[in-house]
N, C-alpha and C positions, 0 to 999 in steps of 0.2 A: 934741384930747381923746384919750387914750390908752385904748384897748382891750386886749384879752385875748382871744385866740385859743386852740385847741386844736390842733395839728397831730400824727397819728397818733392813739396810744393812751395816750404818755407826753409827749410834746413840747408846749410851753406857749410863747407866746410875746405878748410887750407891747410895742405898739408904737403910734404916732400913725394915728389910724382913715383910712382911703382911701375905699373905699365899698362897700356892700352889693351884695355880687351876685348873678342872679337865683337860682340852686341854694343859696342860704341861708347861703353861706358869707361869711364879711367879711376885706377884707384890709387888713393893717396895715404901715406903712412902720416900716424902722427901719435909722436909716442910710442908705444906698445901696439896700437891700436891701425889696421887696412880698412879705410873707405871705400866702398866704388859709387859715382854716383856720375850724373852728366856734368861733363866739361863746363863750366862757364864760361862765353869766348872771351876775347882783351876788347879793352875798351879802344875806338879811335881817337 
């Protein structure tokens, strides 16, 4: 399932979801490469 991360204040990034971690952050694989950064919610 691919998610959406926030990383900093301008950095975005989408990537296949990993897992939730406890400080609320989630990290996303992409490529080679583990993000964690804050959720971006779904839009309504």
């Amino acid at each position: 399932m691919l998610h959406t991360v926030t990383i900093g204040s301008c950095v975005s990034v989408q990537g296949i979801f990993v897992k939730d971690l406890p400080n609320g952050r989630v990290q996303v694989r992409v490529g080679d490469r583990v993000y964690s950064g804050k959720s971006v919610s779904s839009a309504t």
